[in-house]
Structure formats: C-alpha cells, structure tokens
N, C-alpha and C positions, 0 to 999 in steps of 0.2 A: 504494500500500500504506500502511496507516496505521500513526502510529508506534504499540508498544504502551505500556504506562503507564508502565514502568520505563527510556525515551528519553524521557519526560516531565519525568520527576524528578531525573534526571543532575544531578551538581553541574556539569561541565562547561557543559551546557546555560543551565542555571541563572546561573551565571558570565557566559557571554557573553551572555546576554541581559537581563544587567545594564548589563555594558559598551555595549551599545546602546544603552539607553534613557540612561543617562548622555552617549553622546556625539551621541546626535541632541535631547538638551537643551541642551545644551552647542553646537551647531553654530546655531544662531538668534542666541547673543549674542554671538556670532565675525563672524557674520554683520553684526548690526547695530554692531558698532564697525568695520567694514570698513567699512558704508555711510557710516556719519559722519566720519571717516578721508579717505574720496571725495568727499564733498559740500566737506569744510572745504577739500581740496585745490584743488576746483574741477572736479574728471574727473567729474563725475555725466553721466552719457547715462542715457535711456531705456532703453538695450542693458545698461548694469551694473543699473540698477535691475530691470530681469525677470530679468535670470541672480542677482539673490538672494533675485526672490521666488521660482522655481522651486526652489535649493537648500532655501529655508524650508518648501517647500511638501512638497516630499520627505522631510523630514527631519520632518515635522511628521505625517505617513503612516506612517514607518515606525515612530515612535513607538506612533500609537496601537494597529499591527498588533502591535506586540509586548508592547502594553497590557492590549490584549484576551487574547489568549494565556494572560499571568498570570493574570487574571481568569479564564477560561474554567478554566485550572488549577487554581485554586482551589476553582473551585464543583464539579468535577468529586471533586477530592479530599475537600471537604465533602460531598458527594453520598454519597460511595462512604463515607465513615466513618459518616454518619447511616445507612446499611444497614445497615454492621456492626455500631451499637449495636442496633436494630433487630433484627436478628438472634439477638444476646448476649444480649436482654431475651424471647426467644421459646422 
C-alpha cells in the first residue's frame, strides 16, 4: 500500500530521516579512525579490514536511499505546486 502525501511530509518522518542521513555520514569517519587506531596498534587483518568496508559500504546505501527519497520529495512537491499555479492561472 503506498504511503499517501501527508506520511510524506510528517515532521516526525522528516526528523528521523535526518537523523539518518547525519549518522550514516557520521558512521564512515568513526569508521576510519577505528581503522587507523588498528593499523597504528598493529591488529590490522584482512578480516577487520572487510568488516569496515562492508559497514562503509552499508552505510554509504543507506544514505543514498534516503537521499533519493528527499529528492524524489521534493520534485514531487514541486510537481504538484507547479499544477496548482497552473491551475490558479487557468
């Protein structure tokens, strides 16, 4: 079932899918001072090194999915108000 417009524009909504995009920005440079952290230690394996590209790599996904999203929202909400002027002017 698809949401309607007004689950689109929720502040809540809105809200946490800020908080998203802040902490899957935020989760890569955590990331890479953990690896440098590792390496200066001396604990670097090949095994820590792919469990933080795979974190990166996820984290780097769910970004852009809730990038698009925004984007996709906005051109929708543009869309739909360029009608209404369109409309107004008819």
């Amino acid at each position: 079932m698809p949401p309607d417009a007004g689950h689109k524009q929720s502040c809540a909504r809105k809200w946490f899918i800020s908080l998203t995009l802040f902490l899957s920005t935020l989760t890569p440079s955590i990331i890479a001072v953990a690896m440098i952290y590792t390496f200066l230690d001396g604990r670097m394996t090949l095994h820590v090194f792919f469990d933080a590209a795979v974190i990166v790599a996820v984290s780097a996904m769910i970004f852009i999915f809730y990038a698009r999203d925004i984007k996709d929202t906005k051109a929708e909400n543009g869309h739909a108000q360029e009608k209404g002027k369109k409309e107004q002017a008819a």
